[in-house]
TORTI-878445 format. One record per residue: z, y, x of N, C-alpha, C in turn. Coordinates in steps of 0.001 Angstrom, whole numbers, padded with zeros to 6 digits, always signed. Example, Ala and Ser with C-alpha at 12.3 -4.5 7.8 and 13.67 -1.06 7.14 Angstrom:
! TORTI-878445
+007800-005690+013190+007800-004500+012300+007800-003300+013200+007080-002250+012850+007140-001060+013670+007870+000030+012900
This chain:
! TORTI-878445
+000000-001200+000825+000000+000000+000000+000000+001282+000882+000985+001650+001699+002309+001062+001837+003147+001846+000869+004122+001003+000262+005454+001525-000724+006152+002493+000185+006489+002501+000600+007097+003748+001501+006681+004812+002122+005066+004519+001938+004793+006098+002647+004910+007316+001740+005813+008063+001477+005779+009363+000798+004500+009033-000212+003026+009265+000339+001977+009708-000794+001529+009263-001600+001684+007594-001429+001278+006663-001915+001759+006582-003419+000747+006631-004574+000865+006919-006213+000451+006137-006868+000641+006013-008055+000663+005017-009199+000524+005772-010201-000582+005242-011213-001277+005754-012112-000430+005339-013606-000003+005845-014126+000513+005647-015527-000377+006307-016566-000097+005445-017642-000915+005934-018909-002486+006036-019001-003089+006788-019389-004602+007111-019767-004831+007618-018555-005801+008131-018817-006859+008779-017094-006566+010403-017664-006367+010268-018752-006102+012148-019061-005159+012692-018771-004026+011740-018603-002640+012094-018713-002614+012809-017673-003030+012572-016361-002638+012926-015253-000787+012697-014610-000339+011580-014821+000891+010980-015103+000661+010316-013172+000390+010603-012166+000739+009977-011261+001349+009772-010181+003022+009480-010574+004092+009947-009406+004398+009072-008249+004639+009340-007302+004737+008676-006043+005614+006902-006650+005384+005955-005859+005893+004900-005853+007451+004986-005486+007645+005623-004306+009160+005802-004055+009692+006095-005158+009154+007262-005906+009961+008073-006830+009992+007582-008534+008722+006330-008575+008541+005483-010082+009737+004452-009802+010348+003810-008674+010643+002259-008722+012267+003302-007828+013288+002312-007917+014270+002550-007214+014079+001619-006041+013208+002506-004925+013429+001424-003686+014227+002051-002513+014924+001072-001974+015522+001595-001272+015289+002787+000098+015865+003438+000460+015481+004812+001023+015307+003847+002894+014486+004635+003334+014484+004672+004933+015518+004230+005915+016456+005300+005538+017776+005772+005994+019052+004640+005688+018330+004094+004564+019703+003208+004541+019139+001672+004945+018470+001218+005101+018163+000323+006349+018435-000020+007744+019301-001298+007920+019861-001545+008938+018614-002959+009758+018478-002734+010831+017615-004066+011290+018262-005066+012259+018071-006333+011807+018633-007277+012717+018078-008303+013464+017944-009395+013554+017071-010337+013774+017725-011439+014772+017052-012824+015285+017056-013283+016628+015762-013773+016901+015795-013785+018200+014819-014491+019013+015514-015163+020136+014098-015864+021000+014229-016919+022144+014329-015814+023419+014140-014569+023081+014024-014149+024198+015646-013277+024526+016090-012421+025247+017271-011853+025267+016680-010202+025079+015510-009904+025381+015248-008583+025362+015757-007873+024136+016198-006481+024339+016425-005375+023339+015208-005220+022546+014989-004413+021553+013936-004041+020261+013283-003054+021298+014167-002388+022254+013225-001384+023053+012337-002357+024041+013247-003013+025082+012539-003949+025886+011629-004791+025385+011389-005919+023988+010567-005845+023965+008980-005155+023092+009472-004073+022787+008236-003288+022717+007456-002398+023535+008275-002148+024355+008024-001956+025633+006830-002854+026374+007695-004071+026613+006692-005379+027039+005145-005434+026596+005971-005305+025058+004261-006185+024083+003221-004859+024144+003519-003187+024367+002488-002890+024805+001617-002080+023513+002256-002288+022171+002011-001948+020928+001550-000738+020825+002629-000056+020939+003054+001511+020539+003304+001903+022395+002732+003210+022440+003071+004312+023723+004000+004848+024009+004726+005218+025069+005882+005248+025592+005882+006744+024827+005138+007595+024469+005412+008651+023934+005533+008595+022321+005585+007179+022036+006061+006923+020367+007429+006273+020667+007747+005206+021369+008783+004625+021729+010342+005650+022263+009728+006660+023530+011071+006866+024036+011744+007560+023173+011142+008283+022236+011916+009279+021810+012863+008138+020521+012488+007027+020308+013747+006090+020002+014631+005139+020659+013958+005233+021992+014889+004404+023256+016110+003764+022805+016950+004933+022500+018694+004907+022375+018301+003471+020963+018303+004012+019653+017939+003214+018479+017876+001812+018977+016644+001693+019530+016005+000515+019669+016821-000431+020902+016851+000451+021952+018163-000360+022639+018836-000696+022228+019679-000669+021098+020893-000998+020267+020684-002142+019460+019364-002556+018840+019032-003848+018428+019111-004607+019599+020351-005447+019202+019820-007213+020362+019993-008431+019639+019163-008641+019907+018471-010286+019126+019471-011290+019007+020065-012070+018010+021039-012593+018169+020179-014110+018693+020671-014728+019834+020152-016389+019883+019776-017209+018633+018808-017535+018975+017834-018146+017680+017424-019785+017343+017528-020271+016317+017090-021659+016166+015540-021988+016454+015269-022610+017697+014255-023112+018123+014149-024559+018281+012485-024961+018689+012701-026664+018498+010791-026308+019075+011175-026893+020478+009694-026947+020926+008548-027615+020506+008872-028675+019810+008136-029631+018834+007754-028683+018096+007816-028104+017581+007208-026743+016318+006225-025632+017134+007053-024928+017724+006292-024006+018815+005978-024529+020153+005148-025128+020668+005155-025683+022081+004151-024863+023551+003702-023666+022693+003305-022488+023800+004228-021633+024880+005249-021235+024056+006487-020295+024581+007901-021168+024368+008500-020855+025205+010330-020895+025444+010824-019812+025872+012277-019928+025729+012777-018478+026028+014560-019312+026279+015188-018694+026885+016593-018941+026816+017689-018379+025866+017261-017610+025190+018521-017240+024012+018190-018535+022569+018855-019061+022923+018770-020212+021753+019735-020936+021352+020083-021183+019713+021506-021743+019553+021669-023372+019797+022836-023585+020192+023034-025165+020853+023866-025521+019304+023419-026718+018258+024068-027557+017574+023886-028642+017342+024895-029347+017453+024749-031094+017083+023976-031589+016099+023430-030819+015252+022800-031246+014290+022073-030000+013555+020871-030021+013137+020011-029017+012050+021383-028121+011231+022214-028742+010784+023033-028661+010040+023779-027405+010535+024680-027728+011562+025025-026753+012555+023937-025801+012810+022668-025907+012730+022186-024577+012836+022379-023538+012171+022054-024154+010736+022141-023418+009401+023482-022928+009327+024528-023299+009741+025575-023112+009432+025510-021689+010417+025201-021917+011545+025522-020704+012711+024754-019519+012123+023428-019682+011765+022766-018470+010914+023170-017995+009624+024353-018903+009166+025243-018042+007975+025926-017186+008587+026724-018171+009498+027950-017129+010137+027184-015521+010911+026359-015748+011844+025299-014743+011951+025171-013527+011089+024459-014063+009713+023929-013079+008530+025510-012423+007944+026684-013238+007722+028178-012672+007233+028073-011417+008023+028287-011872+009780+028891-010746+010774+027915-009481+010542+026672-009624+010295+025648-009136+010775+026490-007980+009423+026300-008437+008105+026576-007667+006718+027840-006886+007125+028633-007625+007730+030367-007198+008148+030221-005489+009336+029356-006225+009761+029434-004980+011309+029068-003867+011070+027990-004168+010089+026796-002849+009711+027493-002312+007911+028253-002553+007527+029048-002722+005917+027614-002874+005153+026854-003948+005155+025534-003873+004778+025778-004302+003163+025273-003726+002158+025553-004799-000154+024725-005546-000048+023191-005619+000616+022021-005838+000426+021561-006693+001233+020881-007538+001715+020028-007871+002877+018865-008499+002332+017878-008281+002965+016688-009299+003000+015997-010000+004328+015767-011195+004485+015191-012082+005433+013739-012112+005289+013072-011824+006550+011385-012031+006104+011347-012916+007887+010632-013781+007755+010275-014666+009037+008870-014311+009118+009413-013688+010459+007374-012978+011682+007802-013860+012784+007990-014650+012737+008213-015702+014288+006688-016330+014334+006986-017021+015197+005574-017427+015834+005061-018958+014851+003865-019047+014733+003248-020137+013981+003471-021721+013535+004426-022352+013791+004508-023678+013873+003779-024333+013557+003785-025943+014415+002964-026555+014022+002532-027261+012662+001635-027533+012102+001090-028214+010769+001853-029468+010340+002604-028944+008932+003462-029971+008954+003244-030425+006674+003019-031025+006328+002703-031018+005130+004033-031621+004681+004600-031696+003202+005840-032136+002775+006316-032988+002623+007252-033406+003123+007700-034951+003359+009402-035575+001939+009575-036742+002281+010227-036937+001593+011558-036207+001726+011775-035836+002832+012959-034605+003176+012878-033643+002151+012433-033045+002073+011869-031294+001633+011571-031884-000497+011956-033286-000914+011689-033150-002359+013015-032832-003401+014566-032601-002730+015225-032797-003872+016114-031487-002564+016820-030772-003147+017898-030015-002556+018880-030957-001523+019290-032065-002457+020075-033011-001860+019728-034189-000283+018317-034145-000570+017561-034684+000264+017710-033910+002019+017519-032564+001346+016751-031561+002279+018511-031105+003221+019231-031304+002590+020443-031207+003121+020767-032075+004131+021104-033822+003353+020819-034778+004216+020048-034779+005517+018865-033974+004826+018098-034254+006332+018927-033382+007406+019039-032037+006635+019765-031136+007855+021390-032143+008665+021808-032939+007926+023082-033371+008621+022544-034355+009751+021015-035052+009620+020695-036141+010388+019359-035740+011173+019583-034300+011102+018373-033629+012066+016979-034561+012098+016869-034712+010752+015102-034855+009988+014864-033750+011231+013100-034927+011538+012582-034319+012443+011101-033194+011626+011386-033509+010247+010248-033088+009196+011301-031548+009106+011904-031445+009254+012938-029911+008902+012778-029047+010279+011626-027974+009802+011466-027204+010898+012322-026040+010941+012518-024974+012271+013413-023954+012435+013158-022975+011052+012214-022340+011337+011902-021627+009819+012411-022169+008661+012331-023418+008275+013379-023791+006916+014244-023968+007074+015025-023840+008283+016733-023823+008744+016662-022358+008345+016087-021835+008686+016026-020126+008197+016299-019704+006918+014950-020342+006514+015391-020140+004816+016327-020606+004382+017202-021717+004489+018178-022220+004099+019323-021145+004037+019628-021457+005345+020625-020397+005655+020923-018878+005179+019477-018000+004367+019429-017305+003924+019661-017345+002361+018802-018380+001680+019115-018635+000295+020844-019097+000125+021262-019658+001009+022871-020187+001142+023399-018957+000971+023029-018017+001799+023582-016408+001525+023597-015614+000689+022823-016145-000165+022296-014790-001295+021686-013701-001189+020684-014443+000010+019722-013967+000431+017832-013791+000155+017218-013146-000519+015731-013030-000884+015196-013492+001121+013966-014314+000540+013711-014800+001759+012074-014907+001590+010993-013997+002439+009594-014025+002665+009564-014390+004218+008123-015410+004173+007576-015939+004692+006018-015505+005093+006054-014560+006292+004880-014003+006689+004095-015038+008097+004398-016205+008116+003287-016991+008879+002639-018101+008195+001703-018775+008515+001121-020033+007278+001810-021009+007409+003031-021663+008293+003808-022624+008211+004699-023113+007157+004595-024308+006884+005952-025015+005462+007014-024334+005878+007483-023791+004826+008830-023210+004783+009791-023235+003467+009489-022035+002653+010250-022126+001246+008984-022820+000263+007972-023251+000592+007068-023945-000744+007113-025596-000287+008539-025713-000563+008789-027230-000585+009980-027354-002185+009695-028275-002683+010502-028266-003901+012389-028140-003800+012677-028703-002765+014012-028315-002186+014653-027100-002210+013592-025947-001440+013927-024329-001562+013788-023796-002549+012225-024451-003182+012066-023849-004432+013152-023830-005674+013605-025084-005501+015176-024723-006121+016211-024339-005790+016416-024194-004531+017261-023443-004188+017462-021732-004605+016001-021178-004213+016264-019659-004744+016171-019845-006262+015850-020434-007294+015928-020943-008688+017232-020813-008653+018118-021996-007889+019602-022038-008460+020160-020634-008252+019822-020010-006899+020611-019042-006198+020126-017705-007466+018885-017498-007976+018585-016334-008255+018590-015448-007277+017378-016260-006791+016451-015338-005663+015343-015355-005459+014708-013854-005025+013146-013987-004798+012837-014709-003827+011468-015443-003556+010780-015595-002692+009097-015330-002306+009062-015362-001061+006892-014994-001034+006810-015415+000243+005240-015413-000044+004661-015896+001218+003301-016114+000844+002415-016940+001997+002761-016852+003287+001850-016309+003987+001678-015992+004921+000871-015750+006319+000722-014499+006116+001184-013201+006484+000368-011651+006149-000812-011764+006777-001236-011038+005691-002644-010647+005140-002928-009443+006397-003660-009151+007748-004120-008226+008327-005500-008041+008380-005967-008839+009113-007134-008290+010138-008584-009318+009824-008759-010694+010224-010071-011070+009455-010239-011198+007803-009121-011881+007864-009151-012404+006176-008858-011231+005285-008083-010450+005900-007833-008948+004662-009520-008305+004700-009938-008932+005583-011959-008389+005724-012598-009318+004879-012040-010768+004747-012290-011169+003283-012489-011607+002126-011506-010897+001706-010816-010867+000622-011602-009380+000077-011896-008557+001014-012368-007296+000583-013730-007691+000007-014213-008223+001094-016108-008433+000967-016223-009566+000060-015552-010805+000053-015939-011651-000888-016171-011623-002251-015316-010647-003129-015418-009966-004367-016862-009852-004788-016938-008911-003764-018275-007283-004013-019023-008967-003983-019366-009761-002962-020880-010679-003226-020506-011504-004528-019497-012056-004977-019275-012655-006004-019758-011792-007369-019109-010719-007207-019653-009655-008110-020984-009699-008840-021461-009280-007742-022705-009519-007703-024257-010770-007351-023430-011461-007465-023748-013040-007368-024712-013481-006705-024248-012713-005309-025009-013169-004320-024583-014520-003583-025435-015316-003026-025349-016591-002523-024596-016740-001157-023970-017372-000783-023456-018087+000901-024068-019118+001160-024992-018629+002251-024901-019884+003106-024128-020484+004043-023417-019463+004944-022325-019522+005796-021892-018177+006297-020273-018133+006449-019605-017612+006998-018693-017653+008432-019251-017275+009523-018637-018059+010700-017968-016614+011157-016868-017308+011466-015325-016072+011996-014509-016716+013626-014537-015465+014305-014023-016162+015187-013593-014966+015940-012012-014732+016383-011217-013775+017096-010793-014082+018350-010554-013325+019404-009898-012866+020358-008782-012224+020348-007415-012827+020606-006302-012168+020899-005710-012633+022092-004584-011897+022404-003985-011465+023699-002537-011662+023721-002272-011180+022338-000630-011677+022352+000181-012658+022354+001266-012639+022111+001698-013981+022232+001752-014713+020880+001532-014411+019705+000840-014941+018663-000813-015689+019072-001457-014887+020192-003060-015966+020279-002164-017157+021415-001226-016812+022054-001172-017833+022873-000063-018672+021921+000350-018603+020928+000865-020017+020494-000138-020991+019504-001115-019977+019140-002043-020781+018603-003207-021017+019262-002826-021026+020518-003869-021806+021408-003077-022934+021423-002000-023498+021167-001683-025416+020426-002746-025645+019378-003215-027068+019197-003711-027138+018206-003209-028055+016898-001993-028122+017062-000597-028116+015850-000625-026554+014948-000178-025793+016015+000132-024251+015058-001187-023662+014719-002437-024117+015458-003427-023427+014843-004037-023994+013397-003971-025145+013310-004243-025730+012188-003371-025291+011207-002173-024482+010807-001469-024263+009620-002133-022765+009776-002572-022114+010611-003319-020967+010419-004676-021075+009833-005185-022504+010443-006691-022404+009819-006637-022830+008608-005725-023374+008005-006000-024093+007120-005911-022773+005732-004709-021723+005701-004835-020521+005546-006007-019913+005096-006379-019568+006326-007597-018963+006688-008720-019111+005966-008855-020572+005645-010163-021477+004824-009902-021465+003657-009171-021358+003165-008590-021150+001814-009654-020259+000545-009117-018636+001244-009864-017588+000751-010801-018013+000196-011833-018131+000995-013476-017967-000091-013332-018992-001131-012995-020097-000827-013438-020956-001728-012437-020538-003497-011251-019985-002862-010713-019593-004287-011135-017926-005172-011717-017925-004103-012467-016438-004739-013773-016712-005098-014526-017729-004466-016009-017787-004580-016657-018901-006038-015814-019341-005707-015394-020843-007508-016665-021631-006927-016369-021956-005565-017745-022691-005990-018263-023902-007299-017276-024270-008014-017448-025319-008827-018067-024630-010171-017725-023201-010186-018078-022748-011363-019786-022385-010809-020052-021542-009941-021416-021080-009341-022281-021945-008140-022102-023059-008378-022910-024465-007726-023616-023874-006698-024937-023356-007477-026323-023000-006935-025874-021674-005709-024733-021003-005733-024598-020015-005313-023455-020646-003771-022685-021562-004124-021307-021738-003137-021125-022937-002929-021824-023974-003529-021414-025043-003371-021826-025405-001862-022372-025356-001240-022540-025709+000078-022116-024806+001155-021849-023960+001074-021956-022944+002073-020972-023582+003527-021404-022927+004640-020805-023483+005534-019724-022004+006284-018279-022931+006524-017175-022001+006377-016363-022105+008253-016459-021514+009356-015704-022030+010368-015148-020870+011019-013744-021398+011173-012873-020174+011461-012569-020921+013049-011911-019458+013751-011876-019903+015373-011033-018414+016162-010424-019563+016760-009076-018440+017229-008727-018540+018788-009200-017748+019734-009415-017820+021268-008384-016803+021892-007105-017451+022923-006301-016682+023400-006624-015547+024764-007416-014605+024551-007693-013586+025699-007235-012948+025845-005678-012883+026854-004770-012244+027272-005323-010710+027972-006345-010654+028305-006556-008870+028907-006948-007989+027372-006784-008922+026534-006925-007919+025069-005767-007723+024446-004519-007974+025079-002988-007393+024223-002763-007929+022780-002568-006970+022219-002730-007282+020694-003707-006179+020269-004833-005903+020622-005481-005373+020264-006861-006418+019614-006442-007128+018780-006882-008288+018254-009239-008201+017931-009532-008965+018097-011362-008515+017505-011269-009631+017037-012191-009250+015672-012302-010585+014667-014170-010359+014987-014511-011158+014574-016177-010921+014441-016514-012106+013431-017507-011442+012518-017763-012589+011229-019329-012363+011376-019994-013105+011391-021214-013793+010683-021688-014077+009525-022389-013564+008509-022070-013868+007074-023534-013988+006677-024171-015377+006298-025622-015543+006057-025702-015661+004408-026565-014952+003846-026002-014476+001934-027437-014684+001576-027818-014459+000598-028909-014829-000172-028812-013883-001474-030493-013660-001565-030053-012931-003237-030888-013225-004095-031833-012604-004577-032505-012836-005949-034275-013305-005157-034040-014862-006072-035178-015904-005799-035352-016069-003757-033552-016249-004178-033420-016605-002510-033933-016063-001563-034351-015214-001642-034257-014650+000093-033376-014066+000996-033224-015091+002543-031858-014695+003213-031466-013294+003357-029990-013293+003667-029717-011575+004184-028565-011825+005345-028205-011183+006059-027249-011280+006983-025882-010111+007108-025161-010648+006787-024173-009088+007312-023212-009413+008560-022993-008405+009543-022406-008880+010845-020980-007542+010673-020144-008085+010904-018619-007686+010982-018228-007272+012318-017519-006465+013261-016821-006576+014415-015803-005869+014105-014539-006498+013909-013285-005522+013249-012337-005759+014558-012491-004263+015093-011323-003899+017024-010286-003694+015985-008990-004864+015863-007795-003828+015319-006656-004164+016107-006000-003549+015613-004219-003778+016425-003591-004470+015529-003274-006096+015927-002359-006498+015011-001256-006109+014618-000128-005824+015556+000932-005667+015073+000998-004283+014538-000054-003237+014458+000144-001848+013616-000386-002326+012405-001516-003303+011651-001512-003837+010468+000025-004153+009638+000474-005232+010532+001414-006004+010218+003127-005417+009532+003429-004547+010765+004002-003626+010309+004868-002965+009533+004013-002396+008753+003831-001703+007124+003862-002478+006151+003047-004052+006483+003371-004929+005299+004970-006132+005972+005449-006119+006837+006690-006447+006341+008035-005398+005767+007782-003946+006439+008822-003081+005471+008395-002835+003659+006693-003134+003811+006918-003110+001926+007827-004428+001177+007362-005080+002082+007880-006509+001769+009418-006297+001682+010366-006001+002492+011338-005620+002601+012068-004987+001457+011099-003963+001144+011620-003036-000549+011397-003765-001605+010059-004647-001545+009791-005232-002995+010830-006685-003250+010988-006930-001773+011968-008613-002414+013640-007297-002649+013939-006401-002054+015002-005611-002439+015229-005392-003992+014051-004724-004245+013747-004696-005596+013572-005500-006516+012835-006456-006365+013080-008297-006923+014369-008443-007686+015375-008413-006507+016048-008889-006904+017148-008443-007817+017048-006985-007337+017930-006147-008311+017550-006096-010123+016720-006675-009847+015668-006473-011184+016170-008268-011344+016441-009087-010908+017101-010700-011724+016001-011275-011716+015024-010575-011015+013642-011694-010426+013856-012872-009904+013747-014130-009931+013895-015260-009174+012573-016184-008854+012749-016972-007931+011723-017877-007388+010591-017103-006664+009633-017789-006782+008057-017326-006147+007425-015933-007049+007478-014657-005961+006855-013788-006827+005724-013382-006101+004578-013688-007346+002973-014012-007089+003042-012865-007098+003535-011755-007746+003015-010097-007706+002891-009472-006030+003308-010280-005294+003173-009526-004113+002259-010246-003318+001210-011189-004223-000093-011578-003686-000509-011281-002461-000723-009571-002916-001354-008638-001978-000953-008551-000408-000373-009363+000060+000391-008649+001593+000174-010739+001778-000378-011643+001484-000585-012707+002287-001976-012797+002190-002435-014228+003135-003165-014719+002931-003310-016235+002020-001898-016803+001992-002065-017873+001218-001239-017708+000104-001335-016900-000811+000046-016747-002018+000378-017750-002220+002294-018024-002708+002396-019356-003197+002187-018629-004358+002262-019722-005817+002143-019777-006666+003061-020815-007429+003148-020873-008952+003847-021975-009761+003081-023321-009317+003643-024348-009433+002822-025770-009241+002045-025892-010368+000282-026320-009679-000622-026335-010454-001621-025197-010846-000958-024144-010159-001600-022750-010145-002529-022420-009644-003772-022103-009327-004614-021883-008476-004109-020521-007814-004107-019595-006867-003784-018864-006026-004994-017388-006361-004663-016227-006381-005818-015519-006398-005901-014590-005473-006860-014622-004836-007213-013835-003347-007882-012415-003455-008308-012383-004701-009273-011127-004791-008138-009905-004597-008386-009283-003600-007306-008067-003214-007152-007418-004378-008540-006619-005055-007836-005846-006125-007760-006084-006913-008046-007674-007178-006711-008139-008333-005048-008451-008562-005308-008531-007203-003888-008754-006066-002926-007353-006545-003607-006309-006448-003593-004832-006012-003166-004744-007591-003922-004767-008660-003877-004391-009617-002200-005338-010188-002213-006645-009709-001170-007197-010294+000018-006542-009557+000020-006118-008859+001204-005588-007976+001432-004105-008919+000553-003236-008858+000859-002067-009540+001252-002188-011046+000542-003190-012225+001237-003608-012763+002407-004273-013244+003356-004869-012426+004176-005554-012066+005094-004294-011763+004691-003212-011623+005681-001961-011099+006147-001403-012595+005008-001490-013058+004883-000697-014913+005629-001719-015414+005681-002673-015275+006048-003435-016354+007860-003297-016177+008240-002875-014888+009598-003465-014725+010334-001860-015290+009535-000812-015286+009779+000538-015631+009438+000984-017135+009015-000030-017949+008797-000091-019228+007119+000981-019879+006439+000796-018608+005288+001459-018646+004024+000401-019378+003267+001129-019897+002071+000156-020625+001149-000121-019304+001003-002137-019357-000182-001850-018180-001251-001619-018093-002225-001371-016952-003535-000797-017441-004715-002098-017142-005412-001798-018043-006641-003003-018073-007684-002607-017871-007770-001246-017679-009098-000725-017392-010405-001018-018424-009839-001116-019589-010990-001685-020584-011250+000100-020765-010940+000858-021431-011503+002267-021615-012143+002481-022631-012008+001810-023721-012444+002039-024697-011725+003333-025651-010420+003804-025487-009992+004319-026137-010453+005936-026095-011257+005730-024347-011757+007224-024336-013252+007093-025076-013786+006491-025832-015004+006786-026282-014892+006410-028285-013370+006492-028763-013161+006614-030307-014026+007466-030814
């Protein structure tokens, strides 16, 4: 959006009304200022040290928060190299069992609320990719998923020690990488029992937010695919954990998703049914996080004749990224104050793989995404939503 930037507006009522007040100022979200940040990692560095490191932001955006950011330190973190097997780091918690992890990231999240006098918290996981793990008999009953944590199930990855430990808290918990986490039936009842939000997964930046944009407009207009070939260069330490080909596969699989739930091929045969789809992810460390996607897109239109469109999107991942975990931040805030519980599809807009209810198909089209999100704002403020039908201006 972003929900927090001052300008950013929302349209109420008719197009005559001229009714359109800032988002901050329609929704009670929480202010700037009263935001406390915490976190852990594998590494020991400060929030200054490592941004510093990663190279993001310029020392003339950074120093003048030096002090701030020095003051974040990462509390030691639940890791398990079997999941991530690119990077290690030495700040990491030692327990006899999964169990003991979860337990240490309660005690963690208490102190964390205690130190800072925090009413509120929300958990969003930006850790690094894990490997491809589909749902096992661990992850089907609450009771199960516990068990496993006492007998350190090797199917119970760090990230769902995460979530655990957060839903245990009374904690709203999003999921911004494509790895199993809270869309296992275990969690899913858990934030059910707890009455808590959840979302996910993977944020939505840089190829696929390219489309989700473009796939629409050709559907729209019912132009044909023959193929779409995508393939990036990154530098950070996000391209170097998915240079494994465990963690890259819960990204690709993500990734591949999109068209086909935007494009129907089952409904438009002649148009999608074949098309050829290959995604590709190359770790080139002299590019930082200054991430390049490049797409290939071979289309077809009326009485078939080919067309080509060529993509080169230079972006900065982590300045995408960003903006969509502090919206994220306000809207599961807001969630919950509002007695929202479980999977909320309204915040579509900020992944690439929405969960959804079981049995749901997922919808990718951004500005439907977009539109359900802004509706979803009206609705909780007792505003009429808009459908854009417009008939009422031509009585």
């Amino acid at each position: 959006m972003p929900a927090w930037n001052p300008s950013v507006a929302i349209r109420l009522g008719k197009r005559t009304d001229s009714r359109s007040p800032k988002i901050k100022d329609f929704v009670p979200l929480a202010g700037l200022d009263d935001l406390v940040f915490g976190g852990w990692d594998i590494y020991e560095d400060t929030a200054y040290e490592a941004a510093a490191n990663a190279k993001v932001l310029s020392r003339d955006h950074l120093d003048p928060v030096k002090d701030f950011l020095t003051g974040i330190k990462p509390m030691p973190a639940v890791f398990d190299p079997e999941y991530v097997r690119r990077i290690n780091g030495p700040n990491v918690k030692q327990g006899r069992t999964k169990m003991d992890q979860a337990e240490m990231l309660a005690e963690d999240i208490a102190q964390f609320r205690k130190n800072n006098g925090v009413s509120r918290a929300v958990m969003i996981w930006c850790g690094s990719t894990e490997v491809y793990h589909k749902p096992s008999a661990v992850h089907q009953t609450l009771k199960d998923f516990e068990c496993g944590l006492m007998k350190n199930d090797p199917e119970i990855a760090p990230s769902q020690i995460y979530a655990y430990a957060a839903l245990k808290s009374g904690i709203p918990f999003a999921n911004g990488a494509p790895n199993l986490t809270t869309d296992t039936p275990a969690l899913l009842d858990l934030a059910r029992e707890r009455n808590l939000p959840i979302c996910g997964k993977d944020f939505k930046t840089g190829q696929t937010f390219m489309k989700t944009l473009l796939a629409p407009g050709l559907k729209a207009r019912m132009l044909g695919l023959s193929g779409w070939f995508s393939t990036n260069i990154l530098g950070n330490r996000d391209g170097e954990v998915l240079e494994d080909p465990g963690s890259f596969k819960s990204k690709e699989e993500t990734k591949l998703s999109v068209l086909e739930h935007i494009l129907q091929p089952e409904l438009y045969p002649q148009l999608y049914k074949d098309y050829y789809h290959s995604v590709k992810i190359n770790y080139y460390p002299p590019r930082g996080d200054a991430k390049e996607g490049w797409d290939n897109i071979d289309i077809f239109g009326w009485m078939g004749y080919p067309m080509q469109i060529k993509i080169d999107f230079l972006c900065r991942d982590s300045i995408l990224a960003a903006p969509i975990v502090l919206d994220l931040v306000l809207f599961m805030d807001l969630a919950q104050r509002c007695g929202m519980r479980g999977i909320q599809e309204w915040l579509s807009f900020y992944f690439k793989a929405p969960m959804t209810a079981a049995g749901l198909y997922p919808e990718h089209d951004i500005f439907i995404q977009l539109m359900k999100l802004k509706n979803t704002l009206r609705w909780m403020r007792g505003e009429d939503l808009i459908t854009h039908l417009g008939l009422e201006y031509y009585d």
